[in-house]
C-alpha angles and dihedrals in degrees: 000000000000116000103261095044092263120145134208145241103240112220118292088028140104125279101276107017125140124249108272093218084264116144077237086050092048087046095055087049095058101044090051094045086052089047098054092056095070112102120261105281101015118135109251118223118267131269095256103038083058086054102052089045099053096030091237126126121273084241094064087047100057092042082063089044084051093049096050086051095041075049093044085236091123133016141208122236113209100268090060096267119136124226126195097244132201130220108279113249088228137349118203113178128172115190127186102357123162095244100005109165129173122196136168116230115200084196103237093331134118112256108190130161122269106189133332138192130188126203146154118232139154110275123255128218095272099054101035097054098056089048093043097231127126126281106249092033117127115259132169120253130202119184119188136177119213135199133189114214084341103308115110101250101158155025131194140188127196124193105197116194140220113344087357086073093061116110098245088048097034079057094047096055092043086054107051089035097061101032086053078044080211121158123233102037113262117198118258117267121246096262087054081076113359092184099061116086090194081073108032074089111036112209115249126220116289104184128355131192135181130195155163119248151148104255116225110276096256084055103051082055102058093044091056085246125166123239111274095012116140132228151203112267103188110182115188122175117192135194145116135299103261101012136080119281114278116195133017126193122181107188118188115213140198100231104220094068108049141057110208104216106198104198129192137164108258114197116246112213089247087067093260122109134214134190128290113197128197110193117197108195115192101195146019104239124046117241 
């Protein structure tokens, strides 16, 4: 049986079930139990290489694979790759709020882009599900490294939808997004391209969710991270009221350089409203 006393749903059967006593239920048993002994952050092996070495199909695998991330014993990275997770230190998330902002504050120091890259590719899992389009379906992805006084401190990545995909918008929100050097990723405003409709009303933030977890381990390397060392994991989805999200940025962060600052409308008795701010500081001293 799995550590944690967790079973499995042996392949064929619902999310959760327990093993029925099958060969395909005691396989199921034994490559999760294999895959729960890798250490929190490390890369899992892949679908197919599971399948030649225990002689299953590559289906049963990856409704193992299914089950640990229904669990959050593993997760997915964006390009489709699974990660032994950990449980996450804390997990604050805020979802449709009146007002509700998210920003990354370096804390006085200078936050500049390292490196970018823009590209259009078929959406994963991960990114199709929170903007309710289909798996498989084009969106635009913008990938930037961050550093903080010249020490890689973050990396985002941002899936735009629909006509925001497309290259003269994908470089527009790159643009405005660097030169503010703001975290996570806000749309342009409209004078960033005054020609396009899809930006005369920038979309506002929609959800937003903060945590604590082990970056995968190529991550980890490129942010000078030590083994073991947790990050900040900000999600933010954007869109418009009444339409599909639009827009979705996940930003890793090293956590002794930022302060994450959550913001919503609260409503004052005389029917205004003014700002409520949450402010997650994830260390003592500033950069």
């Amino acid at each position: 049986m799995p550590r944690n006393g967790r079973r499995l749903a042996s392949p064929g059967s619902g999310p959760g079930d327990a093993p029925d006593g099958t060969a395909a239920g005691v396989l199921a048993e034994r490559i999760a139990t294999v895959l729960l002994d890798y250490e929190p952050g490390a890369r899992l092996p892949r679908a197919s290489e599971l399948a030649r070495r225990y002689n299953a199909s590559a289906d049963d695998v990856r409704d193992i694979f299914d089950y640990l991330v229904s669990r959050q014993l593993a997760r997915r990275s964006p390009d489709g790759r699974l990660y032994r997770a950990s449980p996450p230190e804390y997990l604050i998330a805020l979802d449709g709020i009146p007002g509700l902002g998210a920003s990354v504050d370096p804390m006085g120091g200078s936050l500049t882009c390292l490196s970018y890259g823009v590209s259009r590719r078929p959406a994963t899992e991960d990114a199709a599900e929170p903007l309710r389009i289909a798996r498989g379906e084009p969106v635009g992805v913008l990938r930037i490294a961050w550093a903080l006084n010249g020490t890689p401190a973050a990396m985002s990545t941002t899936y735009l939808a629909g006509h925001l995909a497309e290259p003269q918008l994908l470089t527009s929100w790159l643009t405005a997004g660097a030169r503010r050097r703001e975290l996570p990723l806000a749309p342009p405003t409209a004078c960033a391209n005054p020609a396009s409709e899809d930006l005369r009303t920038p979309p506002h933030v929609l959800s937003a969710a903060v945590q604590m977890q082990l970056p995968p381990l190529s991550v980890a390397r490129k942010l000078h991270l030590a083994r073991g060392q947790l990050a900040v994991l900000v999600t933010v989805l954007f869109g418009k009221a009444g339409y599909s999200p639009s827009a979705l940025t996940a930003a890793v962060l090293r956590p002794d350089m930022f302060r994450i600052i959550l913001e919503t409308g609260q409503p004052e008795p005389e029917g205004g409203s003014r700002p409520a701010v949450w402010s997650l500081v994830t260390a003592d001293d500033g950069p």
